[in-house]
C-alpha positions in Angstrom: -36.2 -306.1 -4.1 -34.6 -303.9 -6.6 -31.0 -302.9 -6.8 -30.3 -299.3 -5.9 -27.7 -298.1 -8.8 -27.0 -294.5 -8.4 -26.9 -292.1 -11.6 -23.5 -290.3 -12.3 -25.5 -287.5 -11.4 -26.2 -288.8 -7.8 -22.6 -289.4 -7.5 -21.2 -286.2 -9.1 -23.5 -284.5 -6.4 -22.6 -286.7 -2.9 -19.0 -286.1 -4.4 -19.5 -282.4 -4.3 -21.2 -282.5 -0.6 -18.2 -284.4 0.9 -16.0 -282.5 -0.6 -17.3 -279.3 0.9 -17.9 -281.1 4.1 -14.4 -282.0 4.3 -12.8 -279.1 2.7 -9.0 -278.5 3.2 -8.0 -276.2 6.2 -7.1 -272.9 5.3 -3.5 -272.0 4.0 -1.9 -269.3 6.3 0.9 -267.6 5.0 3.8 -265.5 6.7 3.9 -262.1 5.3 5.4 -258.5 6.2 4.4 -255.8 4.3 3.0 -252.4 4.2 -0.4 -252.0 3.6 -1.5 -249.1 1.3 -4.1 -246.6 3.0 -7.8 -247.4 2.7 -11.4 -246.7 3.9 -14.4 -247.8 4.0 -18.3 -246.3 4.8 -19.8 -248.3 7.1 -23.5 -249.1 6.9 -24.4 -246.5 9.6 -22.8 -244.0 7.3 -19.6 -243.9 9.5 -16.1 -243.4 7.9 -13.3 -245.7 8.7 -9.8 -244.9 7.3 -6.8 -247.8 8.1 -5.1 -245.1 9.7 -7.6 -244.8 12.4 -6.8 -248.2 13.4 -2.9 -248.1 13.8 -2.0 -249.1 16.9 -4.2 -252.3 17.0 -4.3 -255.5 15.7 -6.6 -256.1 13.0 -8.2 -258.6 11.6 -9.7 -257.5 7.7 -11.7 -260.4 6.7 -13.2 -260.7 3.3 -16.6 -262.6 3.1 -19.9 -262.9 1.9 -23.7 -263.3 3.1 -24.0 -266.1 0.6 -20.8 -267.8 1.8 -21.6 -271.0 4.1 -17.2 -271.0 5.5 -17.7 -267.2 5.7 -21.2 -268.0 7.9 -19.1 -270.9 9.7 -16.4 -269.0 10.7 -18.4 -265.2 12.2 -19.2 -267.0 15.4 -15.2 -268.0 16.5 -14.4 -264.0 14.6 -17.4 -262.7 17.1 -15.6 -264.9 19.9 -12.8 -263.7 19.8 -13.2 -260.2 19.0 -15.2 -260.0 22.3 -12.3 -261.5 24.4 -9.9 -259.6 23.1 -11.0 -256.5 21.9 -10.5 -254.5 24.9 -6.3 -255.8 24.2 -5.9 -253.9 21.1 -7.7 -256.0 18.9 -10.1 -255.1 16.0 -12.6 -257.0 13.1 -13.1 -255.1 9.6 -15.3 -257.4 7.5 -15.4 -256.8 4.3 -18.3 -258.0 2.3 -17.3 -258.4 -1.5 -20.5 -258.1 -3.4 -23.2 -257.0 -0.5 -24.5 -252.9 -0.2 -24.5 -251.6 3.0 -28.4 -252.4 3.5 -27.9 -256.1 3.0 -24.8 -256.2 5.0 -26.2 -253.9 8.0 -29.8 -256.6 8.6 -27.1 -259.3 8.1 -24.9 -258.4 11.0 -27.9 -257.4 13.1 -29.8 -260.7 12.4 -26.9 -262.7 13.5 -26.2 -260.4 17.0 -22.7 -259.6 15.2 -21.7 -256.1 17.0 -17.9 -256.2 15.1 -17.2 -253.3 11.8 -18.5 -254.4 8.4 -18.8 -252.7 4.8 -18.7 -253.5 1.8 -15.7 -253.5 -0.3 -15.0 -250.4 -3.0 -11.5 -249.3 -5.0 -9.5 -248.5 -1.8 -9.7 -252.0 0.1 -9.2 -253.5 -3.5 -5.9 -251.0 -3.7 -4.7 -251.9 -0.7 -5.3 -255.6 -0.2 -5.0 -256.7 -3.5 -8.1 -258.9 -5.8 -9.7 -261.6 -3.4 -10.8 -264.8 -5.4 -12.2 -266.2 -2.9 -13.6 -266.1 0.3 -13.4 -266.4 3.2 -9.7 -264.9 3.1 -8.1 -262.5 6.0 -5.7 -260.3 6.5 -4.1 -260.0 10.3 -2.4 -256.6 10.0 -0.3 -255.5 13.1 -0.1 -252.1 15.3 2.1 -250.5 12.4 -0.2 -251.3 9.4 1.9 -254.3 8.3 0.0 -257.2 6.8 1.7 -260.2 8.6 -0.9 -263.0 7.6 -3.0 -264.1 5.3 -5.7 -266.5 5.6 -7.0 -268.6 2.7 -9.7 -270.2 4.1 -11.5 -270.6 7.0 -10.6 -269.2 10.5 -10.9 -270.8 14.3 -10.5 -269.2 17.3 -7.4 -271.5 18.1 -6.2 -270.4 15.1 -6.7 -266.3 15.3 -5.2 -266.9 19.2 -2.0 -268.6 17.6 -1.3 -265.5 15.3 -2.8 -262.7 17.0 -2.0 -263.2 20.2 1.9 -262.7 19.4 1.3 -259.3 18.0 -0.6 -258.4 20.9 2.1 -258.8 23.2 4.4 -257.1 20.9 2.7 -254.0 20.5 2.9 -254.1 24.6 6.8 -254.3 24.5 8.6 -251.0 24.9 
């Protein structure tokens, strides 16, 4: 029986397919600060403005159809937006290279009933360049961006930082 010897090829490849199996967790970072004003047309031809959301918690998540984290990581968005949606909270995803056609059969295919668009000068403006994706942005009641997200998110981890602003926005 022949040896098996695998080419550097072979190697460089299984290398690369653990290493995206296994990928780091995200980074979350603490931050407070303003967000600028932005909108967005959603596929359905709707307008939504930032402003129209104040008073909720928000997740803005940037993503993309292509993406396998950002495809990983709708269901526990979905999830959570459907138990706590009716507390104040709110999903704005924000495809960075997808029109509104690819992104509208997208969302339907996949039963996803949360806000999507794609991303234009505003959004960009307001949240600053993403270099990659998945990242999210958990902005509070007032239009304060308090996380950020590099990576990845799970529903233990949107409870752990959402939650919080949630019952703050209740306090008098």
């Amino acid at each position: 029986m022949k040896k098996w010897t695998p080419s550097p090829l072979t190697l460089i490849l299984l290398g690369l397919i653990v290493w995206l199996w296994f990928r780091p967790p995200a980074e979350v970072s603490e931050e407070n600060r303003p967000v600028s004003a932005w909108a967005v047309t959603l596929p359905d031809g709707r307008a939504l403005s930032s402003g129209s959301l104040k008073g909720k918690v928000v997740l803005v998540n940037f993503w993309a159809t292509w993406c396998p984290y950002c495809r990983k990581e709708k269901p526990a968005i979905d999830a959570f937006w459907q138990d706590y949606r009716d507390r104040g909270f709110e999903v704005v995803s924000i495809s960075i290279d997808d029109p509104a056609e690819k992104i509208a059969a997208w969302m339907q295919d996949k039963d996803y009933a949360f806000m999507a668009a794609p991303t234009n000068a505003s959004v960009t403006a307001a949240f600053g360049k993403v270099a990659s994706v998945p990242t999210s942005f958990i902005v509070d009641t007032k239009g304060r961006v308090r996380h950020k997200i590099a990576g990845q998110v799970h529903y233990p981890r949107l409870e752990k930082l959402v939650a919080p602003l949630l019952a703050e926005a209740k306090q008098p």
